[in-house]
PANUZA-547472 format. One record per atom (N, C-alpha, C): residue number from 1; residue in one letter; atom name; x, y, z. Coordinates in nm, 2 decimals, m for minus. Layout:
N
+-----+------+------+--------+--------+--------+
: seq : type : atom :   east :  north :     up :
+-----+------+------+--------+--------+--------+
: NUM :    a :   CA :      X :      Y :      Z :
...
+-----+------+------+--------+--------+--------+
//
This chain:
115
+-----+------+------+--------+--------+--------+
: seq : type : atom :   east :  north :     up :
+-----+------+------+--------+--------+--------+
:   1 :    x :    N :  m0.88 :  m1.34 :  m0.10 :
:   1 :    x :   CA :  m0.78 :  m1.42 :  m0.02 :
:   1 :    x :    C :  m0.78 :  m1.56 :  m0.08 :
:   2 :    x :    N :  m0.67 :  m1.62 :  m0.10 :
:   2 :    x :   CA :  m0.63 :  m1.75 :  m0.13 :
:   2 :    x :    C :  m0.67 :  m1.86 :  m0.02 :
:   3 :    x :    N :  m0.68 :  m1.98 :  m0.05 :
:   3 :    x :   CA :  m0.72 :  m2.06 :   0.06 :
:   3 :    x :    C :  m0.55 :  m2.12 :   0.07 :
:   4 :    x :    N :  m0.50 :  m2.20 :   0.14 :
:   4 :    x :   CA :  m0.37 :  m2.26 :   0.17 :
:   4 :    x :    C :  m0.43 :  m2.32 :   0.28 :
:   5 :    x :    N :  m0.43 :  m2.49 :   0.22 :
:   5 :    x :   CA :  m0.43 :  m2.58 :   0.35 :
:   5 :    x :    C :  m0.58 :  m2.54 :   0.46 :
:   6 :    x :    N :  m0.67 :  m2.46 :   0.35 :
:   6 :    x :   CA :  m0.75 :  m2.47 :   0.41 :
:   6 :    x :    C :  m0.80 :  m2.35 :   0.51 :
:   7 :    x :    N :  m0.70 :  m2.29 :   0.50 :
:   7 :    x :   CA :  m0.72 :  m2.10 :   0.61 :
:   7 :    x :    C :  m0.68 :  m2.06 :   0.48 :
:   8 :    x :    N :  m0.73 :  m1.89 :   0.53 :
:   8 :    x :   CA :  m0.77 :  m1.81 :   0.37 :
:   8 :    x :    C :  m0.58 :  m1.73 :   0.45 :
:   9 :    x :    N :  m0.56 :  m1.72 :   0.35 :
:   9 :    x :   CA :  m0.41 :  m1.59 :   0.30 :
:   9 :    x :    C :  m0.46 :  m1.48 :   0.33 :
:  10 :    x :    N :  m0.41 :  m1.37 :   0.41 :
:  10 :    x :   CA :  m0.37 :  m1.22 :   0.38 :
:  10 :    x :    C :  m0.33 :  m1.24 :   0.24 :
:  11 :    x :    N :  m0.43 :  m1.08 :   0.20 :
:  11 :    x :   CA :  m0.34 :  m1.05 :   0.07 :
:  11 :    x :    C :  m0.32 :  m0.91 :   0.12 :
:  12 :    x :    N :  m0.17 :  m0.88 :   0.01 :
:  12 :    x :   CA :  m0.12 :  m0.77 :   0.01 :
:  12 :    x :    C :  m0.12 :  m0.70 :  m0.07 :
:  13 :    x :    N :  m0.12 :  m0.51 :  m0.10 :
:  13 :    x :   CA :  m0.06 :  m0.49 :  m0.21 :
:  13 :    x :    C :   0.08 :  m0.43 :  m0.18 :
:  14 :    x :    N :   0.20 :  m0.44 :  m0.28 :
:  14 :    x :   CA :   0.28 :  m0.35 :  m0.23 :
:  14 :    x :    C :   0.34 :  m0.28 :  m0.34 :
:  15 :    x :    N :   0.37 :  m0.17 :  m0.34 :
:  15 :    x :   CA :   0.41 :  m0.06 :  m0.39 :
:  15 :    x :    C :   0.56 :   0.00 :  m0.40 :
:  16 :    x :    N :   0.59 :  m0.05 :  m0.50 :
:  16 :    x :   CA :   0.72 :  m0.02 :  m0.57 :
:  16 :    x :    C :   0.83 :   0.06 :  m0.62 :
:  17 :    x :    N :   0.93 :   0.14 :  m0.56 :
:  17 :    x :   CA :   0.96 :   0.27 :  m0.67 :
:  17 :    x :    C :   1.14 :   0.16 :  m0.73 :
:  18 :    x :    N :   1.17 :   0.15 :  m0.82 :
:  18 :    x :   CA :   1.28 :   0.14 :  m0.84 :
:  18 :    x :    C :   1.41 :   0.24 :  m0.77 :
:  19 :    x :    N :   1.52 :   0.20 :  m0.72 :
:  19 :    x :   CA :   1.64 :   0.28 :  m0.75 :
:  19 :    x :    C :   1.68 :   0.32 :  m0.90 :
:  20 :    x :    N :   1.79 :   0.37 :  m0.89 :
:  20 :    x :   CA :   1.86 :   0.38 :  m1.05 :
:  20 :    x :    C :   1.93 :   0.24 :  m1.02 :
:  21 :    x :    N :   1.96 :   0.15 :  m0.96 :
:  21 :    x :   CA :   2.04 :   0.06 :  m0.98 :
:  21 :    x :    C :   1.93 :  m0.04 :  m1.02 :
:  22 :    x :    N :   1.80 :  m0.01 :  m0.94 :
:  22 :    x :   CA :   1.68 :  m0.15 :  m1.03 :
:  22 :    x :    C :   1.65 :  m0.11 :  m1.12 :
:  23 :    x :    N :   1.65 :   0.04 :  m1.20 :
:  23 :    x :   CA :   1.59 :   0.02 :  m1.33 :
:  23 :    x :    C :   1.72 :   0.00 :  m1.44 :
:  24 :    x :    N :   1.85 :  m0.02 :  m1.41 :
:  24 :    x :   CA :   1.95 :  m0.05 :  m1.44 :
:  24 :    x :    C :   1.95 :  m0.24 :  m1.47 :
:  25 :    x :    N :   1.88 :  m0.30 :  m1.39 :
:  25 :    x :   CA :   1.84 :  m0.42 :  m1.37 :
:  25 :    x :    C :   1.73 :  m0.48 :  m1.43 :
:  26 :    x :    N :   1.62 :  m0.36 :  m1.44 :
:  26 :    x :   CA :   1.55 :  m0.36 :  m1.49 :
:  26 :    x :    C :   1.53 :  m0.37 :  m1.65 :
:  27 :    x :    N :   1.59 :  m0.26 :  m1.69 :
:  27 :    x :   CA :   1.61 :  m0.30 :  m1.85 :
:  27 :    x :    C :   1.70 :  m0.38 :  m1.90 :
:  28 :    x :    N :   1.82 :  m0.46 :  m1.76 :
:  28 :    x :   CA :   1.87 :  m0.54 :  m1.85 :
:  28 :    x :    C :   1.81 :  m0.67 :  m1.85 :
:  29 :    x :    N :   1.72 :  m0.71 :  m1.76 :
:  29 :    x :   CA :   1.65 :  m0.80 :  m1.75 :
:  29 :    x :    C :   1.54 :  m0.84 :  m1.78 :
:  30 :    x :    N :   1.48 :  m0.74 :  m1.81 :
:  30 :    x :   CA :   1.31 :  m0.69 :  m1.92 :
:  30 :    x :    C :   1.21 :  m0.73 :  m1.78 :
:  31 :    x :    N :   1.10 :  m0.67 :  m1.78 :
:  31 :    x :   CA :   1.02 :  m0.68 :  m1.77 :
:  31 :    x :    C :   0.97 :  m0.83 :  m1.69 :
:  32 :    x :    N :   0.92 :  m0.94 :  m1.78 :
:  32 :    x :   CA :   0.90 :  m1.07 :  m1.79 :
:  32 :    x :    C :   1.00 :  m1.15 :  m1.66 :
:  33 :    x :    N :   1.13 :  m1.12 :  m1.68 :
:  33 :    x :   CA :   1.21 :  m1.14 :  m1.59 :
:  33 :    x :    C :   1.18 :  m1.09 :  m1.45 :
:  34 :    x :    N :   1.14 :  m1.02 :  m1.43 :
:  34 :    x :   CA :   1.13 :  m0.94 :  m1.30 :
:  34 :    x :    C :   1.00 :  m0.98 :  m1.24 :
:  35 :    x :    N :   0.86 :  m1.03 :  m1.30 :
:  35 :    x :   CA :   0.80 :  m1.11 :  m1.27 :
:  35 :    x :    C :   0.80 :  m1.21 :  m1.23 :
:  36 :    x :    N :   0.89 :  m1.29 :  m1.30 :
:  36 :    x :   CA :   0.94 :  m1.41 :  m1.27 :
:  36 :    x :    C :   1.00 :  m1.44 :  m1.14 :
:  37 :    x :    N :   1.09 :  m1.31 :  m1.11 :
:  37 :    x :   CA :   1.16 :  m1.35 :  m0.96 :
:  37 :    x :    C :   1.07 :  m1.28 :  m0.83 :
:  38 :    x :    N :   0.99 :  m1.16 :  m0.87 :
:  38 :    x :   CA :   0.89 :  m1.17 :  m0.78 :
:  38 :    x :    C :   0.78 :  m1.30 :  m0.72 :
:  39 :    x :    N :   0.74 :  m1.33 :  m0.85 :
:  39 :    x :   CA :   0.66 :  m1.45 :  m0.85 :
:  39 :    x :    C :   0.73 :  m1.56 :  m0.75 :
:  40 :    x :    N :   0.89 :  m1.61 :  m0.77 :
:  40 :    x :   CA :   0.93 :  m1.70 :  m0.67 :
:  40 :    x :    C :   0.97 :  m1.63 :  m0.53 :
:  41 :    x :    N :   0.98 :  m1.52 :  m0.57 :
:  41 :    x :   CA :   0.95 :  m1.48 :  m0.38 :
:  41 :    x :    C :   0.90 :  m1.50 :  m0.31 :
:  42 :    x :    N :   0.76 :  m1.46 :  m0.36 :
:  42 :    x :   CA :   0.68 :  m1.48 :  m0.26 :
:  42 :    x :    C :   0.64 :  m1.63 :  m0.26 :
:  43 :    x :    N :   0.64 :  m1.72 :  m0.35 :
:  43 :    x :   CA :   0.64 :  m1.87 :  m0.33 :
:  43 :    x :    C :   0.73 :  m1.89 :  m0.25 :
:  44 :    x :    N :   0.84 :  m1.84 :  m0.21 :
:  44 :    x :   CA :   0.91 :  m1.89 :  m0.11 :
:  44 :    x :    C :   0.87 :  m1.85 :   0.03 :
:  45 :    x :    N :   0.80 :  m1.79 :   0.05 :
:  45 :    x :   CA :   0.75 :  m1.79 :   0.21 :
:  45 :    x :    C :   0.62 :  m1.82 :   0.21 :
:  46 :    x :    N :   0.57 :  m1.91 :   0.07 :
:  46 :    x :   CA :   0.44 :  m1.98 :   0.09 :
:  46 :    x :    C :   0.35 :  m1.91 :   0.01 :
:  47 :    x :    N :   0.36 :  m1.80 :  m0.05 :
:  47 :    x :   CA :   0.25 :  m1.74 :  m0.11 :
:  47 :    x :    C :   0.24 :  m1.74 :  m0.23 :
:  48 :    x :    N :   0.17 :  m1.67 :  m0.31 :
:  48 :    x :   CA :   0.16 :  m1.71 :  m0.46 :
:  48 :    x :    C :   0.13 :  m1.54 :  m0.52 :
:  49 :    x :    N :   0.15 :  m1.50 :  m0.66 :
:  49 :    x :   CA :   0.17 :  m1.36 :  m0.70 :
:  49 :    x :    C :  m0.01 :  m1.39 :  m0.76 :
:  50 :    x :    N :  m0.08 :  m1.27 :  m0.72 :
:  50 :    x :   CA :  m0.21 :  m1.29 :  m0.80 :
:  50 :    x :    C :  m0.17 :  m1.21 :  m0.88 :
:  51 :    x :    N :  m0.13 :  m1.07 :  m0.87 :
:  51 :    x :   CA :  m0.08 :  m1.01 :  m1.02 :
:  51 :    x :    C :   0.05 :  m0.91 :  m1.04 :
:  52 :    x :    N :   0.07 :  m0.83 :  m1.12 :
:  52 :    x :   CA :   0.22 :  m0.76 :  m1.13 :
:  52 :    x :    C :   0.21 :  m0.64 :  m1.20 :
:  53 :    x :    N :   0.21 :  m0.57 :  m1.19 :
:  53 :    x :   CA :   0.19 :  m0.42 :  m1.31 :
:  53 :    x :    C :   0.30 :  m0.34 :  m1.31 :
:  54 :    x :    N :   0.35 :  m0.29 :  m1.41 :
:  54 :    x :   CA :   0.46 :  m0.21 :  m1.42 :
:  54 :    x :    C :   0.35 :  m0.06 :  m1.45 :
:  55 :    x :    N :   0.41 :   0.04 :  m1.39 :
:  55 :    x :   CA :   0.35 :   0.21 :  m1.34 :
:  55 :    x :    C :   0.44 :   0.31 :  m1.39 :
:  56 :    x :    N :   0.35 :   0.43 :  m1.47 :
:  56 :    x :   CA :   0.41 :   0.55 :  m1.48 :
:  56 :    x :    C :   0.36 :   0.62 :  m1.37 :
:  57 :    x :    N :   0.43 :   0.73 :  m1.32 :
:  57 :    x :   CA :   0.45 :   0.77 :  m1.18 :
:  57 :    x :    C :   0.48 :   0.75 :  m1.06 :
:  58 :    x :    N :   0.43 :   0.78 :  m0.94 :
:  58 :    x :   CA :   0.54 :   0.79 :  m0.82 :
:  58 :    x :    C :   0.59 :   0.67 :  m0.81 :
:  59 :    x :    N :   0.47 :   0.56 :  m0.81 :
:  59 :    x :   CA :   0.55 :   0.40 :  m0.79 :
:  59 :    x :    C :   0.53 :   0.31 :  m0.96 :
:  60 :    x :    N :   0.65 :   0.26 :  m0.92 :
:  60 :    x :   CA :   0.68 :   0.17 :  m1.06 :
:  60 :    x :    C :   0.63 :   0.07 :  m1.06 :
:  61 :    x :    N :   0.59 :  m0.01 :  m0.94 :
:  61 :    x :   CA :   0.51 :  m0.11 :  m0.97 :
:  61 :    x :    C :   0.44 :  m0.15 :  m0.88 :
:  62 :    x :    N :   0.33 :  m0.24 :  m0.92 :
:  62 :    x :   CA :   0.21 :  m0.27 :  m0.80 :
:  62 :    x :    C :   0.18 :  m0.46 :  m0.81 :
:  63 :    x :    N :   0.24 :  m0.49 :  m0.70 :
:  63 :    x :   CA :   0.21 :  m0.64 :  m0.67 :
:  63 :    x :    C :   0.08 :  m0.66 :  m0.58 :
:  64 :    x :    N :  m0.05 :  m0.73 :  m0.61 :
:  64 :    x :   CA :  m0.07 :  m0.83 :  m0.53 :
:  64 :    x :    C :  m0.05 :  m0.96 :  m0.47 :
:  65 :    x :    N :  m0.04 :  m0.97 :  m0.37 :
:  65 :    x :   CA :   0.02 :  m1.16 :  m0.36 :
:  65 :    x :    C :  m0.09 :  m1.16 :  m0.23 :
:  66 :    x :    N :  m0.08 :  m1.31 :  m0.19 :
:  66 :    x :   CA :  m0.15 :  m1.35 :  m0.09 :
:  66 :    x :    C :   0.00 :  m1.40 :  m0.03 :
:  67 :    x :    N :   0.01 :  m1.37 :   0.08 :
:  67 :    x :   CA :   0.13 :  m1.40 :   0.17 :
:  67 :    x :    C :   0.04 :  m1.46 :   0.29 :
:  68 :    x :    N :   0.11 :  m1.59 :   0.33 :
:  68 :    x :   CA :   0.07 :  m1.65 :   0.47 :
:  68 :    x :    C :   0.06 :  m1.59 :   0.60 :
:  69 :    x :    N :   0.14 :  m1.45 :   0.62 :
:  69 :    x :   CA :   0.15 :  m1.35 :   0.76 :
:  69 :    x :    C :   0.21 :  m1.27 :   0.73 :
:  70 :    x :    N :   0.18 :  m1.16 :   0.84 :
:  70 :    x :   CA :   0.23 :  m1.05 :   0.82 :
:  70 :    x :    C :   0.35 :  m1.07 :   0.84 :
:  71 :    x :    N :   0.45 :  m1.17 :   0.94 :
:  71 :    x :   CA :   0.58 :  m1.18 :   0.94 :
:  71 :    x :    C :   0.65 :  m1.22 :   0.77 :
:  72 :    x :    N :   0.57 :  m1.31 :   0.71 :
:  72 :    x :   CA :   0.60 :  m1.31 :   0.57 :
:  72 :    x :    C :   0.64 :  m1.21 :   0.49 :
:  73 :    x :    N :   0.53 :  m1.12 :   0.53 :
:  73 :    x :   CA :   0.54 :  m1.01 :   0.44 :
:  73 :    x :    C :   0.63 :  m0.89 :   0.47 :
:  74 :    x :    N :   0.67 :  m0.88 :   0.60 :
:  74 :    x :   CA :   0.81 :  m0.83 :   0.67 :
:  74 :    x :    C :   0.93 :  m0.91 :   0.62 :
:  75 :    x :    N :   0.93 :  m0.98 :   0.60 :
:  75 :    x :   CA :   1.04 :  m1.12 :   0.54 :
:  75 :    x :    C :   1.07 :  m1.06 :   0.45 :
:  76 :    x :    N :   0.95 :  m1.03 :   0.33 :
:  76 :    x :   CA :   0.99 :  m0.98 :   0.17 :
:  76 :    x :    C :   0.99 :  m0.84 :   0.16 :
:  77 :    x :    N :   0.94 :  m0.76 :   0.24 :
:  77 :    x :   CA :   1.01 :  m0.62 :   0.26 :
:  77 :    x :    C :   1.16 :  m0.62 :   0.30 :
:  78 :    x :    N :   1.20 :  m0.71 :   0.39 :
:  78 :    x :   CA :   1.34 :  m0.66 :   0.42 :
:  78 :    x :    C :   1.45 :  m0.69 :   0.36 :
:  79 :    x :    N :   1.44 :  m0.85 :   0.26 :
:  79 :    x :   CA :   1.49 :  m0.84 :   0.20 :
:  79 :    x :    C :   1.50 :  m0.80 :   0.06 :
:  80 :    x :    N :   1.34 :  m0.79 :  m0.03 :
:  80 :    x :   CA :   1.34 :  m0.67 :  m0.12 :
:  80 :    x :    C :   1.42 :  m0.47 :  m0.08 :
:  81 :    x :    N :   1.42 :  m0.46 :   0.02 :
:  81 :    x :   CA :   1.46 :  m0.33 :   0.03 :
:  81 :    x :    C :   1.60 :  m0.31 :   0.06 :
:  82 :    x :    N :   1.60 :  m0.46 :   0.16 :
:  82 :    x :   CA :   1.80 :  m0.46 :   0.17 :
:  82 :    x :    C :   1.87 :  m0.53 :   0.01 :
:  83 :    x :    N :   1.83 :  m0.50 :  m0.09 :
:  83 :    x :   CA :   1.87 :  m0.49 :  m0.20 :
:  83 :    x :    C :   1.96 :  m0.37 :  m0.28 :
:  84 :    x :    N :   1.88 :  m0.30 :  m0.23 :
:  84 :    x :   CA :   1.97 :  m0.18 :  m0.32 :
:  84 :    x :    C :   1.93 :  m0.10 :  m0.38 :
:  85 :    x :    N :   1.77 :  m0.22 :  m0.46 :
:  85 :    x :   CA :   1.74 :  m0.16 :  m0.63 :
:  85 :    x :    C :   1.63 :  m0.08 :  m0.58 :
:  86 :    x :    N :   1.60 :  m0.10 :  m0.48 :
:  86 :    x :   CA :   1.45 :  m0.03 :  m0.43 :
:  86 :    x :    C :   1.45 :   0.09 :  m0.37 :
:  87 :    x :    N :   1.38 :   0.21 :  m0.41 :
:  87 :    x :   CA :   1.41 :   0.32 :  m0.34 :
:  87 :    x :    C :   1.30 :   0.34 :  m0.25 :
:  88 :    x :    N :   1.15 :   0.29 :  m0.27 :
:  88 :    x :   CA :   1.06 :   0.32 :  m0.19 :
:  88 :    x :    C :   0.98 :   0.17 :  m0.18 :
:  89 :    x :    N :   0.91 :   0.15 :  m0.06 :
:  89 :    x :   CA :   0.82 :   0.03 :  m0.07 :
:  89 :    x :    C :   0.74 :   0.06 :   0.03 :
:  90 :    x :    N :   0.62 :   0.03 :  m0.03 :
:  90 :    x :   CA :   0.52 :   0.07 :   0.06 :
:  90 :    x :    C :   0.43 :  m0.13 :   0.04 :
:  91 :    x :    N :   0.39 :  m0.17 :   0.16 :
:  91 :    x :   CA :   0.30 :  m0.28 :   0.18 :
:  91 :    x :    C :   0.18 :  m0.23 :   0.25 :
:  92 :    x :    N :   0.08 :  m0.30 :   0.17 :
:  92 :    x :   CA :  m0.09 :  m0.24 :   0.21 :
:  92 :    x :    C :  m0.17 :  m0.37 :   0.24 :
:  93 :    x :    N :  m0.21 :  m0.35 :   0.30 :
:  93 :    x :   CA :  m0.30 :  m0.49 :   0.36 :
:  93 :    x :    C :  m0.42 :  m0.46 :   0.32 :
:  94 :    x :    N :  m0.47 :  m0.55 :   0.25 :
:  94 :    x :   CA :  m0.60 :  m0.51 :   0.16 :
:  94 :    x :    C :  m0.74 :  m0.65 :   0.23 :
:  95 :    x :    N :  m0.83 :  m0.63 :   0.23 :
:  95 :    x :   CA :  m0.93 :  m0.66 :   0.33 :
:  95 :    x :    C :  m1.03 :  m0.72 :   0.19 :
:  96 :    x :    N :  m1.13 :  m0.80 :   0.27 :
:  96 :    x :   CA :  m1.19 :  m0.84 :   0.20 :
:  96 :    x :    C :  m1.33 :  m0.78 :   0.20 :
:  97 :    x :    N :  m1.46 :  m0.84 :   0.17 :
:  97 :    x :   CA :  m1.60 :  m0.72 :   0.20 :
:  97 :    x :    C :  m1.62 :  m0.83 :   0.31 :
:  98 :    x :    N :  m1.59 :  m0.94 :   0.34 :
:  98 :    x :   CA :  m1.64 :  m1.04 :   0.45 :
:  98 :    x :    C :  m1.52 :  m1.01 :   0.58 :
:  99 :    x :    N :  m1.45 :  m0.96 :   0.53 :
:  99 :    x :   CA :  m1.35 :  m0.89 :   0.69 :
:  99 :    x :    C :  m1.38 :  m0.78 :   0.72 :
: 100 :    x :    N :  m1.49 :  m0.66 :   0.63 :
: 100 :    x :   CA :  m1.49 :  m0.55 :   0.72 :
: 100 :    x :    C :  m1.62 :  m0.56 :   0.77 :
: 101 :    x :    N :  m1.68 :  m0.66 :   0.69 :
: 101 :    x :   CA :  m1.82 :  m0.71 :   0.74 :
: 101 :    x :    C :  m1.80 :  m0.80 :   0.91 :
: 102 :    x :    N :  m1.70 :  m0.88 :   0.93 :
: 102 :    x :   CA :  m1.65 :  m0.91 :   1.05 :
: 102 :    x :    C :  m1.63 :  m0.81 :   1.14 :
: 103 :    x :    N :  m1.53 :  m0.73 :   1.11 :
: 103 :    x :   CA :  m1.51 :  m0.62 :   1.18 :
: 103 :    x :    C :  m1.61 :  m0.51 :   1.21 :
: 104 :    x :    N :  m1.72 :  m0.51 :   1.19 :
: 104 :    x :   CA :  m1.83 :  m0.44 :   1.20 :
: 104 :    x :    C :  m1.92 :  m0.52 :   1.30 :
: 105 :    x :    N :  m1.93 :  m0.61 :   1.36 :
: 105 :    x :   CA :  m1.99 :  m0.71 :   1.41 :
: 105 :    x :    C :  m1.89 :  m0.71 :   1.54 :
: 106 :    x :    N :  m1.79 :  m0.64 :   1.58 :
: 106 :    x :   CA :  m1.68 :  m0.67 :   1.68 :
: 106 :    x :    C :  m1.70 :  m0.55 :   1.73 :
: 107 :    x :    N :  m1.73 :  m0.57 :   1.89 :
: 107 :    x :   CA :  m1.77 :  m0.44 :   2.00 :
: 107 :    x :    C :  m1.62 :  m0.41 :   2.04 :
: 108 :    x :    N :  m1.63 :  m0.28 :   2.02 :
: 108 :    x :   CA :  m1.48 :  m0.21 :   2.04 :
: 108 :    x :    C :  m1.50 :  m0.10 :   2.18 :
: 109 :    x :    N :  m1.49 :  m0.09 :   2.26 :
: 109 :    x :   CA :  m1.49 :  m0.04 :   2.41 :
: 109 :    x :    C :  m1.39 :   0.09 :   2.36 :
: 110 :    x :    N :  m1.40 :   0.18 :   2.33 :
: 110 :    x :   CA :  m1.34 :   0.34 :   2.36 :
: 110 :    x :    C :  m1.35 :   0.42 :   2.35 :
: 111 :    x :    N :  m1.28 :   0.56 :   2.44 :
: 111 :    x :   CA :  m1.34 :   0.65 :   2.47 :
: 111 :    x :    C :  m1.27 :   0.77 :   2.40 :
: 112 :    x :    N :  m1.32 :   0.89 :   2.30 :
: 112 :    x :   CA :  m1.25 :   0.94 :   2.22 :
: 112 :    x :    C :  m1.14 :   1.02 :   2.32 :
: 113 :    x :    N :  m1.03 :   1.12 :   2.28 :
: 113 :    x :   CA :  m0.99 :   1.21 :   2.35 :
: 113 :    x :    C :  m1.07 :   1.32 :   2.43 :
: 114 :    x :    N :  m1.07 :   1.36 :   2.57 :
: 114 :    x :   CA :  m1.16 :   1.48 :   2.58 :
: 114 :    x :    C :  m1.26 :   1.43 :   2.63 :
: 115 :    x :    N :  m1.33 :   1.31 :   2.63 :
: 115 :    x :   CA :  m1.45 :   1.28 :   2.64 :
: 115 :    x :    C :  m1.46 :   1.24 :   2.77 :
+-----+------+------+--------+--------+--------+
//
């Protein structure tokens, strides 16, 4: 997680498939280009790109960023998806070993089905 101002970032990963209209975009704009405008995406709702990979198979690409909130990160789903280019997007909330180590320390009260 990123520090910002002092509280740590959610980081994300999210998962990519191109339409035919993004990979139409895609090659006309290479690669390098398409980092670039991800990269100021997510700087625009405050977060920063830690990395970018372009994928053979089901998804074409794999971002992590550290985004400020989960509303952030709904922000860049909807308007990444209300694009056009995108046919699949999947966002993963990725944890740190000191958050599931938190979460293991947190008494959870419930009772399975049946029981």
């Amino acid at each position: 997680m990123e520090r910002k101002g002092g509280t740590l970032m959610p980081k994300y990963l999210l998962k990519v498939s191109y339409s035919p209209e993004g990979v139409r975009g895609l090659v006309s704009g290479g690669g390098s280009a398409r980092v670039s405008a991800v990269e100021k995406t997510v700087a625009g709702v405050g977060g920063s790109l830690e990395s970018f990979y372009f994928a053979f198979g089901t998804d074409d690409v794999y971002v992590v960023a550290d985004v400020p909130s989960a509303a952030a990160a709904v922000a860049i789903a909807g308007k990444v998806v209300g694009s056009g280019a995108i046919s699949k997007y999947e966002t993963v909330v990725l944890l740190s070993a000191a958050e599931v180590d938190e979460a293991r320390d947190i008494s959870v009260n419930y009772t399975p089905p049946g029981a």
